[in-house]
N, C-alpha and C positions, 0 to 999 in steps of 0.2 A: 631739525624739524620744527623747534620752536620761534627760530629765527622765520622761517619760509612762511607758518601762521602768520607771525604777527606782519609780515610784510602782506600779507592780502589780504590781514582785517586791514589794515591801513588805504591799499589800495579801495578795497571797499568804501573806506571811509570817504574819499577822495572823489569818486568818480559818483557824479552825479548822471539823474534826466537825459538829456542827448549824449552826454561823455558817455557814459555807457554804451549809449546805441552807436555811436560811432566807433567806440576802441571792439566791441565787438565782430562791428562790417569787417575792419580793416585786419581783426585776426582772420576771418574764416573767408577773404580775398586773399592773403599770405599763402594760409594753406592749404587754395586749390590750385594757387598760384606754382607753390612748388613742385619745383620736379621730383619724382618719386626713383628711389635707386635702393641697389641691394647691396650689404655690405656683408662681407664674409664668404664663404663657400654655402653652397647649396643644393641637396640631391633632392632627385625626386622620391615622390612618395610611393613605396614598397607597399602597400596594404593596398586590396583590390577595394573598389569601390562601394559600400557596403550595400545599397540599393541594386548596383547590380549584380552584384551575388546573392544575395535573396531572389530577383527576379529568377537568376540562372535555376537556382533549385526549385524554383516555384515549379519551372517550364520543364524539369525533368521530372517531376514528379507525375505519374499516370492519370489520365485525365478522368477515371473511375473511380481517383480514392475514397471519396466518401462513400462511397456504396460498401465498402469495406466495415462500416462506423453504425451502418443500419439508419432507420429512421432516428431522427432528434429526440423522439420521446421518448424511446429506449436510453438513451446515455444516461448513467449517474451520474453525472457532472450538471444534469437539467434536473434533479430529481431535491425540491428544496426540503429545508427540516418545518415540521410539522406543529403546529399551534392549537390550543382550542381558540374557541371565538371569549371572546371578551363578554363575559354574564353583566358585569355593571363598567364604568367610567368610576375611574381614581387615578391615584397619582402616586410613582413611589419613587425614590431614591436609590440609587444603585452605584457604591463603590466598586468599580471592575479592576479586584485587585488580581493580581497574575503573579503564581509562584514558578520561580525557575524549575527545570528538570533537568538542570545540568551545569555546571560549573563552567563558569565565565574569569578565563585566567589571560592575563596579562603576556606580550611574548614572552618574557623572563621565564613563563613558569607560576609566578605570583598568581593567587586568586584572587582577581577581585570581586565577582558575587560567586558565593559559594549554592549550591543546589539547595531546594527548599527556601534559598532566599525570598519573600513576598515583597511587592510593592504593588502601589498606584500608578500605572501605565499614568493618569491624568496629572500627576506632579511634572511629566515630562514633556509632553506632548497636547494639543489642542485636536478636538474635532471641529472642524471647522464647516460641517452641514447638519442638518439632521435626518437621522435615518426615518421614511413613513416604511413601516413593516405593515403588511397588509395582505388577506388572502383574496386571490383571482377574482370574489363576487363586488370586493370593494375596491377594485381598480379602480374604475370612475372617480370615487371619492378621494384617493389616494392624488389623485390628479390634478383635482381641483382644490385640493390642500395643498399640497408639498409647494416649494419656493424654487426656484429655478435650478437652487443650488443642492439641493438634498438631495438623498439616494434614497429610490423607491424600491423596497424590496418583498419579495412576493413570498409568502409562507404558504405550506400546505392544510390542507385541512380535508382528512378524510381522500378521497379521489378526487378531491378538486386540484390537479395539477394542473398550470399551464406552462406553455412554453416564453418564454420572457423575450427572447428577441423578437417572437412574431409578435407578440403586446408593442415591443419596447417601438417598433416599426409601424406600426399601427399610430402608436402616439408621438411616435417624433422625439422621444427621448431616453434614454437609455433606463430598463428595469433588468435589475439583479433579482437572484435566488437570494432565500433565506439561509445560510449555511449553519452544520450545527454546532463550528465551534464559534462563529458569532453567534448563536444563539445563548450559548453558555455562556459565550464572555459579557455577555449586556443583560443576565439575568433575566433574558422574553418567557414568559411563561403565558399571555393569552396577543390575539390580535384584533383588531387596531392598534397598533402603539406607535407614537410617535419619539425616537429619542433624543434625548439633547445634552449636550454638556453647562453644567454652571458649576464654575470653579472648581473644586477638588471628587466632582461626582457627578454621576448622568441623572437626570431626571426624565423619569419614563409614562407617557401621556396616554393611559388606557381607554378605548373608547368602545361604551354599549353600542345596542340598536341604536337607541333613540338618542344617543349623540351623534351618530350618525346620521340620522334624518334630520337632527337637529342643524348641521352644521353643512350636510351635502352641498357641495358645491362651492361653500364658501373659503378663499383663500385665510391662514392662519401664518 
């Protein structure tokens, strides 16, 4: 391995400007040049097509079934966890530490996190957007804030439920429910809030009225 290194920093070293562009032509002329062949024995593939077996069961299945499921507003899987509104705009910090509920052993047998263990989901892992948590009346603003890459998620407040995919189709981009064990794991207790991670803990962006009006519309 350290011979085969140093023999193509070498070559690197070596090939210059046009040398490059030509030893390159002349590899990738070689091999479309080559003939392609099989070596060894070969059976076909025993496993059905996975696309059309999803299709197959799609097509047996009764062409009524969702009338089975009632209207969408009915489902508690559409029914998000619940917020008050945001009285003022602050900022606070939130460790989302998470304790086991069950012992995490090794095949051996061996434990290695034993139940009650706590840690920092964030020593492990990155969130990589941030969450705008917002209830149905601040869609709008949720909108014209969030970054292309963040998840907008819709909290309840009072009977203000909506349904998210008719939203989410509406605006051409996907909105989630507020669930309530994200709600407990990111510590939300009012909305607007916008969440973020820096470094070993979230930082959580609460916004009143009047930073709402303050900021309507504008991308952050």
């Amino acid at each position: 391995m350290i011979a085969e290194t140093r023999i193509r920093l070498g070559l690197c070293g070596l090939l210059r400007g046009t040398s490059i562009m030509a030893a390159s032509a002349a590899m990738a002329s070689a091999a479309g040049a080559a003939p392609s062949s099989t070596i060894g024995r070969t059976w076909p593939i025993a496993e059905p097509d996975a696309l059309s077996e999803i299709e197959g069961k799609a097509a047996a299945l009764p062409p009524n079934l969702g009338e089975a499921f009632g209207p969408r507003a009915s489902w508690s899987a559409m029914k998000a966890a619940a917020l008050p509104v945001a009285a003022a705009s602050r900022i606070r910090n939130v460790v989302p530490f998470h304790t086991l509920g069950f012992d995490i052993a090794l095949p051996g047998g061996k434990t290695l996190y034993p139940k009650g263990f706590t840690f920092n989901p964030l020593t492990y892992v990155k969130l990589p957007q941030r969450l705008v948590v917002v209830h149905p009346r601040d869609l709008a603003w949720a909108l014209g804030t969030a970054r292309p890459a963040d998840f907008i998620l819709l909290a309840a407040h009072g009977s203000d439920q909506s349904d998210p995919i008719e939203l989410g189709e509406k605006a051409e981009r996907p909105i989630f429910i507020l669930e309530e064990r994200v709600k407990a794991r990111l510590g939300l207790t009012v909305a607007p809030v916008i969440v973020a991670q820096s470094g070993m803990h979230l930082v959580l962006r609460e916004y009143g009225r009047e930073a709402l009006k303050a900021q309507k519309g504008t991308a952050r």
